[in-house]
C-alpha positions as CSV (number, residue, x, y, z in Angstrom):
1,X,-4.1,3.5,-14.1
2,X,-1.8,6.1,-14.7
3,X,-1.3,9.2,-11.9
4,X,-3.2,12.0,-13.9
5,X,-6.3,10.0,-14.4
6,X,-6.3,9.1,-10.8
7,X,-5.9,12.5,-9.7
8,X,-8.8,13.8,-11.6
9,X,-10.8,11.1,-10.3
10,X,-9.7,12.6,-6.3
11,X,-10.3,15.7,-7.7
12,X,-14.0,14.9,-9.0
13,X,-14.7,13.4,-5.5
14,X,-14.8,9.9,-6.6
15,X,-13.1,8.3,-3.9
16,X,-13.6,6.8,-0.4
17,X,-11.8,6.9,2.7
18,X,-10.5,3.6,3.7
19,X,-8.4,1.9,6.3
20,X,-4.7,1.2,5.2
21,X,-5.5,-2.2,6.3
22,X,-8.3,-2.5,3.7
23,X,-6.6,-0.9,1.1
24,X,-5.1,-4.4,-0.8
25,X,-5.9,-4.4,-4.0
26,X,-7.5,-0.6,-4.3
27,X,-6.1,2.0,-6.4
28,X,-4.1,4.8,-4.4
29,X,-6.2,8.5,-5.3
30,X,-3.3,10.2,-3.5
31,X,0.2,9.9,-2.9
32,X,1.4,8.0,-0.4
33,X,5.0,9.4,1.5
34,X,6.2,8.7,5.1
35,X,8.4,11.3,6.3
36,X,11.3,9.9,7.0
37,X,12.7,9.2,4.5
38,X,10.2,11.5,2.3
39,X,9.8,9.2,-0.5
40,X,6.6,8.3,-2.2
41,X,5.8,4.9,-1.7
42,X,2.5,5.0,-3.3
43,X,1.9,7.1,-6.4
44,X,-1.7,8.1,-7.6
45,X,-3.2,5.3,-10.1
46,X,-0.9,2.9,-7.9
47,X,-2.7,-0.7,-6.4
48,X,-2.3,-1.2,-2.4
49,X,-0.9,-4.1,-1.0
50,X,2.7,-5.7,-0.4
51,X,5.9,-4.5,0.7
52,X,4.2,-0.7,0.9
53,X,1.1,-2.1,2.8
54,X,3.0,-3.6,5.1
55,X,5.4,-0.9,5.9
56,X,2.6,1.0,6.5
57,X,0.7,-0.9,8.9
58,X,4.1,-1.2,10.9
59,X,4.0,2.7,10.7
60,X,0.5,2.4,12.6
61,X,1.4,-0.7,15.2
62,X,4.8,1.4,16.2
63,X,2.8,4.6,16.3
64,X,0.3,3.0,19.3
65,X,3.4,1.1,21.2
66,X,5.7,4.0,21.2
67,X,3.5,7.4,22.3
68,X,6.2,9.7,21.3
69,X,6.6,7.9,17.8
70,X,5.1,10.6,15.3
71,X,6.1,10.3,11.7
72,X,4.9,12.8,9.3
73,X,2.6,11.1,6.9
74,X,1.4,13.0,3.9
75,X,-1.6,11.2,2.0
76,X,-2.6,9.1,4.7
77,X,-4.3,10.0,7.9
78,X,-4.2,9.0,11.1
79,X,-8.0,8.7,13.4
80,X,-8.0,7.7,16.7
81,X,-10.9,5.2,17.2
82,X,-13.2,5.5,20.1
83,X,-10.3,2.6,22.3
84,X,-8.2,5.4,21.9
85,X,-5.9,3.7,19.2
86,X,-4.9,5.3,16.4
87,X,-6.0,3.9,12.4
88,X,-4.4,5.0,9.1
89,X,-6.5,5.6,6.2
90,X,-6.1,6.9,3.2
91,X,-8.1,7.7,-0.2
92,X,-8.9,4.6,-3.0
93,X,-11.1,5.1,-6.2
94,X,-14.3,4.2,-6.2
């Protein structure tokens, strides 16, 4: 799917919230950039899963081992479940 189409598609609401670690195979609604190095990993329209995924999930395990470890994350989201660890999620289509 190509970027625009999947940003109208955020845009119109149709999109659900889902963890990173469910993500495989789901079409990114948002960009995906970890800050550092402030690229985008994922673009809009992009599918989840591989090399990206993965980097990602490391992002989340180093963010509950190391407390002061606090990357900037833009277009995914960090929630701190009810055992006090923290969960990234981000936006799929529908």
């Amino acid at each position: 799917m190509n970027p625009q189409d999947a940003h109208s598609a955020y845009i119109r609401g149709d999109v659900e919230l889902v963890r990173i670690r469910d993500a495989e195979g789901r079409i990114a609604a948002e960009g995906a950039l970890p800050y550092p190095p402030g690229v985008l990993c994922v673009v809009p329209g992009e599918v989840w899963g591989g090399a990206v995924q993965r980097y990602f999930l490391a992002l989340e395990e180093g963010v509950n081992l190391l407390p002061g470890f606090s990357p900037e994350l833009q277009g995914v989201y960090s929630e701190t479940d009810a055992d006090g660890v923290k969960r990234l999620y981000g936006y799929v289509l529908k």
